[in-house]
N, C-alpha and C positions, 0 to 999 in steps of 0.2 A: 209671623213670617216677615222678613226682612221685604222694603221696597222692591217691588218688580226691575229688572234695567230692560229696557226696550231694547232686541238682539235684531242686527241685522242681517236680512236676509242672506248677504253677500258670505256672514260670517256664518251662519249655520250650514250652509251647503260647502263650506270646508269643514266644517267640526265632522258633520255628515260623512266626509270622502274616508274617513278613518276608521273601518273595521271596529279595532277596543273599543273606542268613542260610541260607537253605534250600540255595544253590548253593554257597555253600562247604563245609558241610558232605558234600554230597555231592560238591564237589569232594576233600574231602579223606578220605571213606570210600574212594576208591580208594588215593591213598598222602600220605605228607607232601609240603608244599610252603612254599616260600619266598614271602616278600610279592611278588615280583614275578609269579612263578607264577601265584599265585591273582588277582591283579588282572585277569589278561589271563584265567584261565579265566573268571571272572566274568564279565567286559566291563562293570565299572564303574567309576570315578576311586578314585586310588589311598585320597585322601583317606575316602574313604567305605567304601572296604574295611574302609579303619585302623577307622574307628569301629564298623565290626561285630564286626573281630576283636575289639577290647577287649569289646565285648558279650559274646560268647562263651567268649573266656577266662575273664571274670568271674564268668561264669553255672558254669563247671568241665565248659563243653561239650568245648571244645580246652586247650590246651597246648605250651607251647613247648619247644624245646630247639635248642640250636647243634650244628653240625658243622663241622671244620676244610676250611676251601676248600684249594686247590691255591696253586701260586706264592707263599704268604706273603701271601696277603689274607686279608683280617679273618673271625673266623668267621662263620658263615653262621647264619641263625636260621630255623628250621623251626618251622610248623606240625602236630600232629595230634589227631586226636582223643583224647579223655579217657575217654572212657567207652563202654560197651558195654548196651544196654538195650532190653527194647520198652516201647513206651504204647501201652496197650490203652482204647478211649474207647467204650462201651458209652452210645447213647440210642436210648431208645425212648417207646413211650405212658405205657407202667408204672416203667421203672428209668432212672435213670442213673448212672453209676460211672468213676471214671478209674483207670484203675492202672499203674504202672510198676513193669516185672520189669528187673532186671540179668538178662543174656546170661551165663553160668556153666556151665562143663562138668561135668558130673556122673555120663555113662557109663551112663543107667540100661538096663537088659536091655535096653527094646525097641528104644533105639539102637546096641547093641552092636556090630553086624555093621558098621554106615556105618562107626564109630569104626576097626574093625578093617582097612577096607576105605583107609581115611584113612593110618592106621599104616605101611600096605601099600604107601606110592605110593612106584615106584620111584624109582631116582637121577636118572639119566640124563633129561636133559630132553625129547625128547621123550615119552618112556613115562610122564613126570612129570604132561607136560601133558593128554592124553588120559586116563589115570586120574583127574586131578581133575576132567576134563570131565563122565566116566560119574557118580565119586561123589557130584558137586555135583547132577547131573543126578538122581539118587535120592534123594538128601535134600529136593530141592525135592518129587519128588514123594510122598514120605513126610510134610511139613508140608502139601501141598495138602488131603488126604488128613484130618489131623489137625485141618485147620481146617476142614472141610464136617463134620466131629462135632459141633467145639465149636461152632460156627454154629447146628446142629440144638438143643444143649443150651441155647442162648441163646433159644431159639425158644420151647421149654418153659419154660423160665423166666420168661419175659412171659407165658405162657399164667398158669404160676402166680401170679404178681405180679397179674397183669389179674383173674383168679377173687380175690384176698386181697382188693383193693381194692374189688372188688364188692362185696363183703360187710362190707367197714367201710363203705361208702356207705349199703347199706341198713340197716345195724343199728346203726351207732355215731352218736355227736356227731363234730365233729372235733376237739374234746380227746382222747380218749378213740381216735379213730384214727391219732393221733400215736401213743400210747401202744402202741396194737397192732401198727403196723405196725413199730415199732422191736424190739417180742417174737419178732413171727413171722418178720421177716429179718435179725436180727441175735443171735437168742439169746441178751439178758444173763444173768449169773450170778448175780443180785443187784439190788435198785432201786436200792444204789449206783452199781450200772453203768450202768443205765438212765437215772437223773440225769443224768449227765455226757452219755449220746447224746443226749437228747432235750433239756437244758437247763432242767429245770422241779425246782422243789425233790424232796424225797422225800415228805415229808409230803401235798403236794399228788397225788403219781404215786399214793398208796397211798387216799389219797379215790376219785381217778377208777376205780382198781381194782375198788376196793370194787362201784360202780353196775355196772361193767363182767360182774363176778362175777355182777350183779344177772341181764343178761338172756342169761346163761348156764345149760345144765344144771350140777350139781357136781359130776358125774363130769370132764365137759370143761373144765370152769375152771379144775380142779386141774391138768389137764394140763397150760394151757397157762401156768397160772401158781405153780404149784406151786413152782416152783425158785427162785421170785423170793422173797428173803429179808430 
């Protein structure tokens, strides 16, 4: 398989906005396929395929590769996907955040037993297929499971986000709750790091500080500003 290209976020949630785009890839998260294949899975002109494939390729969504046909005809050129990933799109009243994790096995404890259960599937294909029914069948409900948590944790987190904003409402400017809200949910190391999040000189960050310091006690100020150097 050809080097991965690292796809940006920004560019998959336009490839995403396109209907075809959408069915070929899930036409071809079931297995590769050749151009004629996917035209008729699609049910669109062959021509308009072509120009999503090349979208896609481009993008380091899919990828090609040939296989030698039968009877001495020319080799055959295959479709598949490239990458392995989720985008995670996190909006609400208080946050919003895009992230994309690569799909990477790592074996930790708590998935151990699935992994081992996976290892375990017999030869023979029936007993093959029935084992990965059950496993598959566990795993889902082990991530169902894992996502009614993080859901819960997402919940709390707008709570906190909603309470942070409250309070630069009623107590800050909004210079000054640029500045805080970049401290309190992003922890810089430094107003050089703070700079660069926020966009505003240093000189300027370390003014609005100051006032900020102002309608602080100095026990709490130092807390939360303490580390900024």
């Amino acid at each position: 398989m050809a080097e991965q290209m690292e796809v940006n976020s920004d560019i998959i949630l336009d490839i995403l906005g396109n209907d075809t785009r959408r069915k070929i890839l899930v036409a071809l998260s079931d297995e590769p396929m050749y151009f004629n294949q996917l035209a008729k899975e699609v049910g669109v002109g062959q021509q308009a395929v072509l120009r999503h494939l090349q979208t896609l390729e481009e993008s380091g969504l899919i990828e090609t590769y040939a296989e030698k046909s039968d009877l001495g005809a020319p080799d055959r050129k295959y479709y598949r996907l490239s990458d392995s990933f989720i985008l995670t799109i996190s909006l609400s009243e208080d946050h919003f955040s895009m992230k994309k994790r690569r799909i990477a096995e790592s074996r930790q404890e708590e998935s151990r037993k699935y992994y081992e259960a996976f290892d375990s599937t017999p030869e023979e294909m029936g007993s093959a297929l029935y084992s990965l029914q059950e496993n598959l069948s566990d795993v889902e409900e082990e991530i169902s499971a894992l996502e009614a948590r993080l859901n819960d944790l997402y919940s709390l987190k707008q709570q906190i986000l909603n309470r942070l904003h409250k309070i630069g409402v009623d107590n800050f400017e909004e210079n000054e709750r640029k500045i805080l809200y970049a401290i309190v949910e992003e922890s810089p190391m430094s107003i050089a790091d703070l700079s660069d999040m926020i966009g505003e000189k240093e000189s300027r960050i370390k003014d609005v500080i100051t006032v900020m310091k102002s309608k602080m006690d100095k026990a709490n100020a130092q807390l939360l500003f303490g580390n900024l150097k």
